[in-house]
N, C-alpha and C positions, 0 to 999 in steps of 0.2 A: 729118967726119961721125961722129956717135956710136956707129951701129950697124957702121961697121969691126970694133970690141970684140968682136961679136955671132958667136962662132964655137958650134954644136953641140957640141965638145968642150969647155966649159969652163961653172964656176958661172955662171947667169946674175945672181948678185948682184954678181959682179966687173964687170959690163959697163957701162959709161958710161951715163949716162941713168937707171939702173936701180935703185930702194932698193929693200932688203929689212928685214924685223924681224929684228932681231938674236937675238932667242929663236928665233920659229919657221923662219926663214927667208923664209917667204911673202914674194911680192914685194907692196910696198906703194904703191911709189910709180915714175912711169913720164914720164920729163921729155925729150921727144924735140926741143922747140920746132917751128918750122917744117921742121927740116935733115932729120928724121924722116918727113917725112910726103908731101915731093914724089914723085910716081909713084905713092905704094900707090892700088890699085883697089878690095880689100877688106878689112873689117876686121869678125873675129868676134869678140865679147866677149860670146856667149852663157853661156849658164849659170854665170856667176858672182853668185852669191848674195849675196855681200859690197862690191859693189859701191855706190857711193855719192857725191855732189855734183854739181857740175854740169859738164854735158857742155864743154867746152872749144871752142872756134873750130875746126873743122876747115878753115881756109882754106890760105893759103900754097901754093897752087899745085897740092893735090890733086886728084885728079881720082878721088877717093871715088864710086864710083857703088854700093857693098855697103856698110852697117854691117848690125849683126846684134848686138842688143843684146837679144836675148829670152829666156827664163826656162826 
C-alpha cells in the first residue's frame, strides 16, 4: 500500500504516490489508484484554488459518504 510511506515526520514529496514541482515544491500530482482509497469516509479538498480536470472514478471499494470540494 502506497500510504505505508506517509509518515508526519518526513517530506511529503518523498512519499509514494505523491509528485511535487521541483521549483516550488507544491504538490502537484496525487496517484493513489484504488489501494488508496478503500475505507476513506472523507475527503476535503476545499479551498484549493488551483485545482483543475476531471474528477476521477471514486469507486474501488470506497465508501466515500463526505467529499467537500468547495471554495
Amino acid at each position: 500500500m502506497k500510504t505505508t510511506t506517509w509518515k508526519n515526520d518526513t517530506d511529503c514529496c518523498s512519499w509514494h504516490g505523491v509528485k511535487c514541482d521541483a521549483i516550488s515544491g507544491y504538490v502537484i500530482g496525487l496517484n493513489l489508484g484504488c489501494e488508496g482509497l478503500q475505507g476513506i469516509q472523507e475527503l476535503d479538498m476545499s479551498s484549493n484554488d488551483d485545482l483543475e480536470g476531471q474528477l476521477p472514478e471514486l469507486s474501488c471499494g470506497a465508501s466515500l459518504s463526505i467529499l467537500d470540494l468547495s471554495h
